[in-house]
C-alpha positions as CSV (number, residue, x, y, z in Angstrom):
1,X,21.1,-12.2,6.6
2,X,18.1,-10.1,5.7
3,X,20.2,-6.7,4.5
4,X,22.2,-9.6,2.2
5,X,19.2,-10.9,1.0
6,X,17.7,-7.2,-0.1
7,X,21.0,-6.8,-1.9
8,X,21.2,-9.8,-3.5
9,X,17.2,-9.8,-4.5
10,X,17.0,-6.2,-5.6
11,X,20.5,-5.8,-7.8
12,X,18.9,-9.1,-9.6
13,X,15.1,-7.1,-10.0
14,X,16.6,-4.3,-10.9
15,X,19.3,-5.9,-13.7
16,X,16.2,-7.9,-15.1
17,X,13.8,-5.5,-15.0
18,X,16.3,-2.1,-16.6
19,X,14.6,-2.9,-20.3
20,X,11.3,-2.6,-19.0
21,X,11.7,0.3,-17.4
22,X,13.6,2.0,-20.3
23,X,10.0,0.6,-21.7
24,X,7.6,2.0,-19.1
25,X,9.9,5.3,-19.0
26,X,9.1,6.1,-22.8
27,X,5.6,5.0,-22.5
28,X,4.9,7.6,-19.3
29,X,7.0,10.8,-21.1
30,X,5.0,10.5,-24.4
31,X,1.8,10.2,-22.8
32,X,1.9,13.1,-20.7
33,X,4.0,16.2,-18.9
34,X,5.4,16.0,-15.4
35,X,8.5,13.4,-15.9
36,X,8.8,9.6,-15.6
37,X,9.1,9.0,-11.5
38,X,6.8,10.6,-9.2
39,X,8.6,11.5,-5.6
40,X,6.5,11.5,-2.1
41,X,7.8,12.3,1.2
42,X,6.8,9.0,3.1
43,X,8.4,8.4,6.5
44,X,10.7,5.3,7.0
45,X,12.8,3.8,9.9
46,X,12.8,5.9,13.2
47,X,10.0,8.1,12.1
48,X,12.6,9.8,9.4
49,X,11.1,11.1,6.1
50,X,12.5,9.8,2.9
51,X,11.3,10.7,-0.6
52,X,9.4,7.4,-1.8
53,X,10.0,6.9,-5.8
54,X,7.5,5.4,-8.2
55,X,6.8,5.4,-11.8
56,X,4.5,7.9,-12.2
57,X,1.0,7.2,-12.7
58,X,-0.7,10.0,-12.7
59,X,-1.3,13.6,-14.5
60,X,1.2,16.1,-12.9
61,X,0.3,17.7,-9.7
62,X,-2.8,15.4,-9.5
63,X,-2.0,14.8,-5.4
64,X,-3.1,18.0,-4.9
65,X,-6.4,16.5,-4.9
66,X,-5.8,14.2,-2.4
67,X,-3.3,11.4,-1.2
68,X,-5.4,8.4,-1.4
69,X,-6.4,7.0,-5.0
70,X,-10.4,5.8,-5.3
71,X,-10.8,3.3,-7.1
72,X,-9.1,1.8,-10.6
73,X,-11.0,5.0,-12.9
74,X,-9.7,7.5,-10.5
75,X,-9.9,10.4,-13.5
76,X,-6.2,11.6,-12.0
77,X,-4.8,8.3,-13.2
78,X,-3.3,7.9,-17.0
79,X,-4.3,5.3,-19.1
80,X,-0.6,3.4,-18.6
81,X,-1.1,4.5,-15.5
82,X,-3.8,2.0,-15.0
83,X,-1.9,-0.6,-16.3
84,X,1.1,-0.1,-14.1
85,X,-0.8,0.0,-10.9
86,X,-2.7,-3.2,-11.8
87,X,0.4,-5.1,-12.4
88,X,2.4,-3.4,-9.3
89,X,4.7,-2.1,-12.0
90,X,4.8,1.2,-11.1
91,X,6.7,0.3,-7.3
92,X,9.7,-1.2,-8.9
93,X,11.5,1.7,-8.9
94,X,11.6,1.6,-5.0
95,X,14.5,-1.6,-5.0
96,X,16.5,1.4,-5.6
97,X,16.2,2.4,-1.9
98,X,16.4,-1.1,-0.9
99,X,19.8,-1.2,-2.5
100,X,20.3,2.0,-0.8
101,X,19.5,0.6,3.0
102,X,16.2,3.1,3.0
103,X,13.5,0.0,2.8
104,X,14.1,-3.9,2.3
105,X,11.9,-5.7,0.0
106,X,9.6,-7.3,3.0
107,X,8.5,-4.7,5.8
108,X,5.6,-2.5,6.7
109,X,4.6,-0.3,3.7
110,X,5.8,3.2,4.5
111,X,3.4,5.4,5.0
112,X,2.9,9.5,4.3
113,X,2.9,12.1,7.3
114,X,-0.5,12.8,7.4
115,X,-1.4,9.2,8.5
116,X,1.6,8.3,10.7
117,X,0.7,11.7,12.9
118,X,-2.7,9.7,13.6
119,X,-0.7,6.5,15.0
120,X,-0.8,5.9,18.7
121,X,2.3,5.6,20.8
122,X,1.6,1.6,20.4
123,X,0.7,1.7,16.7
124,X,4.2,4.0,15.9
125,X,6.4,1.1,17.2
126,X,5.5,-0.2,13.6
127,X,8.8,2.6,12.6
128,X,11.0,0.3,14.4
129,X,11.7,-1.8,11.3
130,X,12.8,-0.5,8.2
131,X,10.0,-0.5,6.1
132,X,9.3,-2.5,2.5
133,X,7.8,-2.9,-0.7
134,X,5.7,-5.6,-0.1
135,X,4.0,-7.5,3.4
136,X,1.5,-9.0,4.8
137,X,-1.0,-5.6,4.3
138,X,0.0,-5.2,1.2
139,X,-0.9,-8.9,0.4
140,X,-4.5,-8.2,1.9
141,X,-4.8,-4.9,1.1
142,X,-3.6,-5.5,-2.9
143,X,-7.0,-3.8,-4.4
144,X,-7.4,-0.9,-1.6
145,X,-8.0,1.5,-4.0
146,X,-11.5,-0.2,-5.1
147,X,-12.2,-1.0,-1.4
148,X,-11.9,3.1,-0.8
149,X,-13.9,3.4,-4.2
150,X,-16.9,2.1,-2.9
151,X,-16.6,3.9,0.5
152,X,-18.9,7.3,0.9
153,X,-15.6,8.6,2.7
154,X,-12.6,7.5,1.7
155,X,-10.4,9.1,4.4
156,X,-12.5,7.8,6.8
157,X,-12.8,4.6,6.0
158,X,-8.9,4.6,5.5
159,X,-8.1,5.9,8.7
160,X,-11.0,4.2,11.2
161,X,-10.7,0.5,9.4
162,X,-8.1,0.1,6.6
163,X,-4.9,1.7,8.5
164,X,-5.5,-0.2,12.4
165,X,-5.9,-3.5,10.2
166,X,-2.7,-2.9,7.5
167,X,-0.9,-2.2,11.2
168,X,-2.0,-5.4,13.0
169,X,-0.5,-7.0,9.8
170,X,2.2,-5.1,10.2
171,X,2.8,-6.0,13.8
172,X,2.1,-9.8,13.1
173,X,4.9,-9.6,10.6
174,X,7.0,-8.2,13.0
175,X,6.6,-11.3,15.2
176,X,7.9,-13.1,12.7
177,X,10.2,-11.7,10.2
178,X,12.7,-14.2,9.0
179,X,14.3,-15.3,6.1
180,X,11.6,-17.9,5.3
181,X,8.6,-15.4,6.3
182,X,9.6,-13.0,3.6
183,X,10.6,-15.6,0.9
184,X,7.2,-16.7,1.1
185,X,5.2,-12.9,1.4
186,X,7.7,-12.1,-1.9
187,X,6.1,-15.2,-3.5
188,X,2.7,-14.4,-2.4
189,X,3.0,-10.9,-3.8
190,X,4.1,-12.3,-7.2
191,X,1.4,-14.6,-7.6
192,X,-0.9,-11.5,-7.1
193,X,0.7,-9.6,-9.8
194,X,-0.4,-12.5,-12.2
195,X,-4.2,-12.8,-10.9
């Protein structure tokens, strides 16, 4: 029921959404070099790496300076790259792997190597599910960037209190994944995307 579901959900996303991205994909190739999706190894169900696609956002090679963005004026950001993040824009791209089987539109956000090498042997049962583009963390966690902009260490504060609390999310979904639990996180998310 839920692969159906991701199929059904993201062929209709991705047929509504094609002339915006034809938009978007103009708008981030005039404004500057380094190509219209941006491509980071994240690691997805079972622990096995994938390479997550997003509109790009940023100035080439800007993650070179670090994986985690600080706050909304992070100076590695362009200026439709603001705009994309703000409205979530720049993740619909990934209903592509949803179609694919890689994610499904409600599951634990993937997250990159560095970070999931820091998860305990409980926390890494969280790679039991195929992960998602939107959840429960995601839902609390919509303006993390500006949480980490205000932090003295954004690593830090990522790794000792954001990441156990996005995974306790993560595991409460877990608990309860079903076809009304994700119907109601995907309605959730959009209503954030308007705010």
């Amino acid at each position: 029921m839920k692969r159906t579901f991701d199929i059904l959900f993201s062929f209709v996303v991705l047929s509504v959404f094609l002339p915006f991205g034809i938009i978007i994909s103009i708008i981030v190739l005039l404004e500057s070099r380094g190509g219209v999706f941006y491509l980071q190894e994240r690691i997805g169900r079972y622990g096995k790496p994938f390479r997550l696609i997003k509109f790009r956002t940023m100035f080439k090679n800007a993650d070179k300076r670090g994986k985690l963005t600080v706050g909304m004026r992070d100076p590695r950001i362009t200026r439709s790259g603001y705009v994309l993040r703000k409205l979530k824009l720049d993740e619909f791209p990934q209903f592509i792997h949803v179609l694919a089987g890689t994610m499904s539109v409600v599951g634990p956000r993937p997250e990159v190597r560095e970070y999931v090498e820091l998860y305990t042997e409980e926390q890494r049962k969280v790679l039991n599910v195929r992960p998602g583009i939107t959840d429960y963390a995601s839902l609390e966690y919509f303006k993390e960037n500006e949480l980490l902009g205000k932090s003295d260490n954004p690593r830090k504060t990522y790794i000792e209190e954001i990441m156990p609390a996005k995974l306790e999310l993560n595991f409460k979904y877990m608990e309860k994944v079903g076809f009304r639990t994700d119907v109601g996180i995907i309605f959730r998310t959009f209503l954030k995307m308007l705010q």
